[in-house]
C-alpha positions as CSV (number, residue, x, y, z in Angstrom):
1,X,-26.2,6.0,-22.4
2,X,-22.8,5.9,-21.0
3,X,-20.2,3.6,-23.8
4,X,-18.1,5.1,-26.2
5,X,-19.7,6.1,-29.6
6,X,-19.4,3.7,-32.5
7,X,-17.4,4.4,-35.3
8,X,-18.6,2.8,-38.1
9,X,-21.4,4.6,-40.2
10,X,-24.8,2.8,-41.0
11,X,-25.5,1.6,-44.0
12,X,-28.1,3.6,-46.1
13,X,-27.9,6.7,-44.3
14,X,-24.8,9.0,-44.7
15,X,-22.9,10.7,-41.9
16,X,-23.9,14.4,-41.1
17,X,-21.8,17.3,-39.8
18,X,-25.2,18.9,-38.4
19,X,-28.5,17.9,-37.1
20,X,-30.5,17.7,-39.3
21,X,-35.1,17.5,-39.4
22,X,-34.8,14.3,-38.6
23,X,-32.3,14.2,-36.5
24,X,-34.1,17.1,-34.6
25,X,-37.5,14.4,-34.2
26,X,-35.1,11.4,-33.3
27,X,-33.5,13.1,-30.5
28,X,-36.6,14.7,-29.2
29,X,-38.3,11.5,-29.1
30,X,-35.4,9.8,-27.1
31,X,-34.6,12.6,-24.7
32,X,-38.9,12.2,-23.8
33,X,-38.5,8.3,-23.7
34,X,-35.5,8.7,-21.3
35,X,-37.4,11.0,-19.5
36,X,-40.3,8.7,-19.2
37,X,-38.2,6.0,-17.9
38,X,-38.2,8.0,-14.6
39,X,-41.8,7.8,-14.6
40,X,-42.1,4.3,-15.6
41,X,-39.4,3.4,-13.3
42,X,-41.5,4.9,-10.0
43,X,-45.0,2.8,-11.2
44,X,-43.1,-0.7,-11.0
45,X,-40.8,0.2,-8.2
46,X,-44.5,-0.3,-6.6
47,X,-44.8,-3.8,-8.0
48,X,-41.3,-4.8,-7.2
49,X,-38.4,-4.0,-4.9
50,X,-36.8,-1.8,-6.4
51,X,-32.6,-3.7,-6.4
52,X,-34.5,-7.1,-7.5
53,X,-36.4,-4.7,-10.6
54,X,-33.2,-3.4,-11.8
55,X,-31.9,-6.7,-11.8
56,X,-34.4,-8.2,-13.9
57,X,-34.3,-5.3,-16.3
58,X,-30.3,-5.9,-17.3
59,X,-31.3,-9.8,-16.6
60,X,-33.6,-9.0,-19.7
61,X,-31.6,-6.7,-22.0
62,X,-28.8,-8.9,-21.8
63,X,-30.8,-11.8,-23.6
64,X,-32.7,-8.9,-25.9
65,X,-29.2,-7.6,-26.8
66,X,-27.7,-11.1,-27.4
67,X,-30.4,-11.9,-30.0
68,X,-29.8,-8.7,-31.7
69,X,-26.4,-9.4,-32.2
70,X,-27.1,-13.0,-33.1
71,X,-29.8,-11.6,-35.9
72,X,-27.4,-9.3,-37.1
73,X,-25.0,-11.5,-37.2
74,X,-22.6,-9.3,-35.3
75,X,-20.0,-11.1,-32.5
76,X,-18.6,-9.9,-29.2
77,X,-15.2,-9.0,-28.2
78,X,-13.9,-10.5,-25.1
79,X,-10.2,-11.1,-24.8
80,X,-8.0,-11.4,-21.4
81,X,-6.6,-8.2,-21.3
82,X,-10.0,-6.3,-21.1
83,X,-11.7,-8.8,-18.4
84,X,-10.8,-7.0,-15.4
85,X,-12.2,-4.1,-17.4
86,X,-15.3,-5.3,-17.9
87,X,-15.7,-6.5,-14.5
88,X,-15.2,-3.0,-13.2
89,X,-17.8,-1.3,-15.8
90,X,-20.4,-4.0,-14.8
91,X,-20.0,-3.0,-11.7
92,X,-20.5,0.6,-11.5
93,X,-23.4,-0.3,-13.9
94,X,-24.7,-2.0,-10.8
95,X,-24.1,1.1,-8.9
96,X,-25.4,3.6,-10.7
97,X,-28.7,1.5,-11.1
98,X,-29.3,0.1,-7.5
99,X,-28.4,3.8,-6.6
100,X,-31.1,5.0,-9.2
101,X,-34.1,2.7,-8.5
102,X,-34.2,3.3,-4.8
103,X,-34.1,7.1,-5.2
104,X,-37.0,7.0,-7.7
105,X,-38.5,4.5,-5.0
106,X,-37.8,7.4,-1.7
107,X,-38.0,10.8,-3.6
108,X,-39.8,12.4,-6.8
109,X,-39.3,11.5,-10.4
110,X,-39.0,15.9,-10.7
111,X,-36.1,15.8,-8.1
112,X,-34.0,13.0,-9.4
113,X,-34.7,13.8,-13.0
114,X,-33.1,17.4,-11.8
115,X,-30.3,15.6,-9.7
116,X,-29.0,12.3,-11.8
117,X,-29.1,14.4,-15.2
118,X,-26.1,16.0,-13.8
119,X,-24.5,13.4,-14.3
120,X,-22.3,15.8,-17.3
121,X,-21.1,17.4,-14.8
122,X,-19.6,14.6,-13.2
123,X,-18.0,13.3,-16.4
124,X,-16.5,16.8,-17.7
125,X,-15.2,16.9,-13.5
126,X,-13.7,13.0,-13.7
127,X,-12.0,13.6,-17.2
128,X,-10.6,16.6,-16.3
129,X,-8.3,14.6,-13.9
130,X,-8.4,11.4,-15.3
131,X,-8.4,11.5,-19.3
132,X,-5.4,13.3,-21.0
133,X,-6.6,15.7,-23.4
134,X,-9.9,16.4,-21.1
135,X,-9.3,20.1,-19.9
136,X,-11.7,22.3,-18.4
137,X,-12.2,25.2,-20.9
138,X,-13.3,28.7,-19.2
139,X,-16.7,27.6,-21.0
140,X,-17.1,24.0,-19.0
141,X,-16.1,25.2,-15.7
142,X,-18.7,27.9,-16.1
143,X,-21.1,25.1,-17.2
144,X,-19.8,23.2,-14.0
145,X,-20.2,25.8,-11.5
146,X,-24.0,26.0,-12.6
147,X,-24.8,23.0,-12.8
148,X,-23.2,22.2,-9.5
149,X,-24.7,25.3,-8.0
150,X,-28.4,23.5,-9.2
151,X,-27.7,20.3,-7.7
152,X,-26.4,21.4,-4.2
153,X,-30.0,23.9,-4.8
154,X,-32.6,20.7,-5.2
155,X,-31.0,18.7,-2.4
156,X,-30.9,21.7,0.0
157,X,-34.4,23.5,-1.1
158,X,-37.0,21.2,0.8
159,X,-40.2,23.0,0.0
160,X,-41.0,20.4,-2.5
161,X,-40.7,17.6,0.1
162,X,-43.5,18.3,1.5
163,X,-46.1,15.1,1.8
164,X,-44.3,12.5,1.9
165,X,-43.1,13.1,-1.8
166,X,-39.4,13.3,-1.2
167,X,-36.4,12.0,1.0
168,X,-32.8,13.4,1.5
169,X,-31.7,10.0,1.4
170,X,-33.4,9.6,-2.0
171,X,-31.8,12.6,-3.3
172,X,-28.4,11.8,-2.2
173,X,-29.0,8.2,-3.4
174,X,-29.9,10.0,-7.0
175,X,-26.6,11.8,-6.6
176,X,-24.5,8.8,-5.8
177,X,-26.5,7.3,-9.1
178,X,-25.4,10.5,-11.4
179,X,-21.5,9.7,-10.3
180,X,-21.7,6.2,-11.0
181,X,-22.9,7.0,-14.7
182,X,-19.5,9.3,-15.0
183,X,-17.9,6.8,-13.4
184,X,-19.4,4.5,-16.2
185,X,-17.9,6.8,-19.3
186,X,-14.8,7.1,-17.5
187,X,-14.6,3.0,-17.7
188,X,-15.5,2.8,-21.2
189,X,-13.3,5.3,-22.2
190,X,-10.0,5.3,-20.0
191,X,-9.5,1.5,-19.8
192,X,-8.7,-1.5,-22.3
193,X,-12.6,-1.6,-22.9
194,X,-11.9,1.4,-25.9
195,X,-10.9,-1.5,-27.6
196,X,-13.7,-3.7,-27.8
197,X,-16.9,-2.1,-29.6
198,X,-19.4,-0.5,-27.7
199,X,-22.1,-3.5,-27.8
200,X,-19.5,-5.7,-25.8
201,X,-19.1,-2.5,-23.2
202,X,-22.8,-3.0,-23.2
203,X,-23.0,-7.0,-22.4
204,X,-20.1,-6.6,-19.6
205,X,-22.5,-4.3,-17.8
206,X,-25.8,-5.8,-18.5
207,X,-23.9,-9.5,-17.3
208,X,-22.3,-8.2,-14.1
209,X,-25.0,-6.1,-13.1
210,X,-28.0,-9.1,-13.3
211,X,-25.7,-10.9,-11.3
212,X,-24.8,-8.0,-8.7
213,X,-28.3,-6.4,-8.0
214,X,-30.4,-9.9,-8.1
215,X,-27.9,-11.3,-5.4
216,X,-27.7,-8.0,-3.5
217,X,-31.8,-8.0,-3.7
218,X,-31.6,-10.3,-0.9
219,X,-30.8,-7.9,1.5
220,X,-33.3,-5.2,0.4
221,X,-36.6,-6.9,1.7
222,X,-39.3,-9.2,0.2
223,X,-39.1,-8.6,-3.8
224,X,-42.1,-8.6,-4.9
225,X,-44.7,-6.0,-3.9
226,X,-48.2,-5.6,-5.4
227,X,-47.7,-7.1,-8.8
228,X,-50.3,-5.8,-11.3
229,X,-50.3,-5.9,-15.1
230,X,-49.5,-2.5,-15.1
231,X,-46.3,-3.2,-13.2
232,X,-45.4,-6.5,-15.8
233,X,-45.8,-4.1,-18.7
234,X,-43.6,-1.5,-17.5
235,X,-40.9,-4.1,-17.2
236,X,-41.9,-5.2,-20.3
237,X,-41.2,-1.9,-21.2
238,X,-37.9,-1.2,-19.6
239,X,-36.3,-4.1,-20.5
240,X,-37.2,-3.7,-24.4
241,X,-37.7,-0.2,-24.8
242,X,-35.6,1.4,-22.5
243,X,-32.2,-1.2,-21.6
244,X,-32.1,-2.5,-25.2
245,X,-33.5,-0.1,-28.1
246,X,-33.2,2.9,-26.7
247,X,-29.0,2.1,-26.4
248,X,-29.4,0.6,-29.5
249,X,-30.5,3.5,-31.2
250,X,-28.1,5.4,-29.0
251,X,-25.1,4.1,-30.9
252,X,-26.9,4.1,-34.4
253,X,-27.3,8.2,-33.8
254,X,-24.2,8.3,-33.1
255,X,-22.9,6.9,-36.3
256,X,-24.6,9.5,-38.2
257,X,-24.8,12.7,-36.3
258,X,-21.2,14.6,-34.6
259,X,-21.6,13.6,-31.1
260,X,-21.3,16.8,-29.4
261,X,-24.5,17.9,-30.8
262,X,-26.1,14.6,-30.0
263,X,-25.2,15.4,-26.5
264,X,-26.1,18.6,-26.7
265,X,-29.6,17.6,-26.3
266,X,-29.0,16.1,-22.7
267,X,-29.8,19.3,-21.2
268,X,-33.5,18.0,-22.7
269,X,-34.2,15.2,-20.6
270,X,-34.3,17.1,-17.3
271,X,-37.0,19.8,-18.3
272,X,-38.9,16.6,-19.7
273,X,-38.4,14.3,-16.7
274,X,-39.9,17.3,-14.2
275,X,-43.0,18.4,-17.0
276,X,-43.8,14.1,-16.5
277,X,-43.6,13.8,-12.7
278,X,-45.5,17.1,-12.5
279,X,-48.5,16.0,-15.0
280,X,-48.1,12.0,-15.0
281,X,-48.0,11.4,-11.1
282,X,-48.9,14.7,-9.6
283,X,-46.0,15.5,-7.9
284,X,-45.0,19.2,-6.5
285,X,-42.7,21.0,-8.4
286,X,-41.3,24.3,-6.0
287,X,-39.9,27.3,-7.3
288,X,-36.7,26.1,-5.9
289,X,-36.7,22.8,-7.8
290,X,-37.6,24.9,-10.9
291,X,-34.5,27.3,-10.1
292,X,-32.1,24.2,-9.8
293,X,-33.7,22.9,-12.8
294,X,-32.4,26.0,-14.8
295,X,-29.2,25.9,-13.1
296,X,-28.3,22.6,-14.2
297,X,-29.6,22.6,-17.9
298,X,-27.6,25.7,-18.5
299,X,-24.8,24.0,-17.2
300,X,-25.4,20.7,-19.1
301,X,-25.7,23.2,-22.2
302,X,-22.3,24.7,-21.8
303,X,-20.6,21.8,-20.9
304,X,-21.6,20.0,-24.0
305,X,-21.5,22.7,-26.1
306,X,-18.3,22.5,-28.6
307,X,-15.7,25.3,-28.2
308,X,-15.5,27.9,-31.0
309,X,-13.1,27.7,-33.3
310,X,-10.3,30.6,-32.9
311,X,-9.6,32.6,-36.4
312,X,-6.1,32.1,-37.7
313,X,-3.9,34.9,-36.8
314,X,-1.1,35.3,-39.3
315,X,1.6,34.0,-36.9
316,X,-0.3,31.0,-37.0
317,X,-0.9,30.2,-40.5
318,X,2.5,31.4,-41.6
319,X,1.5,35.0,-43.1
């Protein structure tokens, strides 16, 4: 999930300086369902080619978000200023997704679950030298050079490859995917699209990128494959589950819960994404990938984690 957190909180349900039971379960189950997307993402990519899939899916969303809004009663924000904006987020959005879908269809779920969850690393790297107020701490660029250290680790270590399984271009392609997401909360955060609430971030990205990766599907072969049911329901799936109420639920977390310790729990979806490609499809997990694994979900840890607060000395508070 890559817009800027709503502001606003929900009604019924009071914000919270800490997680909280429920919280803890919320997040949990999220950080497994995005983790399962990986899986779920591989199974269709053998129904459909993979561009004209991710097309569909934002295709899909858009109209699920649309009448989500329309029940709630709720209105997007589009004004002049912010279209060039919005062009730009959409189409990073088609980046990071055309780059994403063909890893997952070249390489393992386990490898570019260990790969494109990096994608912290990124961010923390771009707003360093893009947002004001962004500094690396001694903390982040620890949690930097780990996770960077894990990265370069899974794309190098080629044990795991073995079989057919896995393809450097599919890991780079997963890498290229991780940057676009930074690139994607760089947008949403750096441009005139802070404005507008995060829903309309949302529909600028799900509009462009329908457009972008159905049109660019043309060039990527035939697009379909072996349609089965199994392959309709995971769509099904991704386009309800994943693209619309997972983001949906996204923003409503985030209304209750501070956000650094909702994004603490990125450092989750990694371990999860290479336990499913290991016991779901079989794949080979090498003591390398493993090691990078670590690497990076130390390094998502630190990043994410919110710097201590120093004591007040008494030149500071006056005494």
């Amino acid at each position: 999930m890559t817009v800027a957190a709503a502001h606003s909180p929900v009604a019924g349900m009071e914000r919270k300086d800490h997680i909280d039971g429920f919280g803890l379960v919320s997040l949990l189950v999220f950080t497994l369902i995005l983790a399962f997307n990986q899986v779920v993402i591989k199974v269709v990519n053998d129904g459909f080619q993979p561009v004209f899939f991710a097309g569909l899916r934002s295709a899909g969303a858009m109209v699920c978000i649309a009448l989500f809004l329309w029940a709630r009663g709720k209105k997007l924000v589009f004004t002049r200023e912010t279209i060039p904006a919005g062009i730009l987020i959409g189409m990073v959005f088609s980046a990071e997704f055309l780059f994403l879908f063909i890893a997952l269809d070249l390489t393992t779920v386990a490898r570019t679950s260990v790969i494109f969850y990096s994608m912290p690393l990124w961010l923390a790297l771009g707003a360093h030298l893009i947002l004001p107020g962004e500094r690396m701490t001694r903390q982040k660029s620890l949690g930097l050079a780990l996770a960077f250290a894990g990265v370069t680790w899974a794309i190098l270590d080629r044990d795991g490859a073995s079989g057919g399984q896995a393809s450097l271009v599919g890991d780079l392609f997963a890498l290229l995917a991780a940057i676009a997401w930074a690139g994607i909360a760089l947008c949403a955060r750096g441009t005139k699209l802070i404005t507008v609430p995060p829903e309309t971030q949302l529909f600028w990205q799900l509009t462009i990128s329908a457009l972008v990766l159905v049109g660019a599907s043309f060039f990527f072969g035939p697009m379909m494959r072996d349609v089965q049911p199994i392959h309709l329901w995971g769509m099904a799936f991704q386009i309800v589950v994943v693209a619309s109420g997972a983001y949906l639920f996204w923003l409503w977390i985030l209304t209750i819960y501070p956000a650094s310790s909702v994004a603490s729990f990125s450092f989750l979806t990694p371990i999860f994404g290479v336990f499913m490609g290991w016991a779901l499809l079989g794949e080979e997990v090498s003591t390398g990938i493993l090691g990078a694994l670590v690497l990076v979900a130390v390094g998502i840890a630190l990043i994410n984690r919110p710097p201590r607060r120093q004591p007040e000395t008494s030149a500071q508070t006056g005494r």
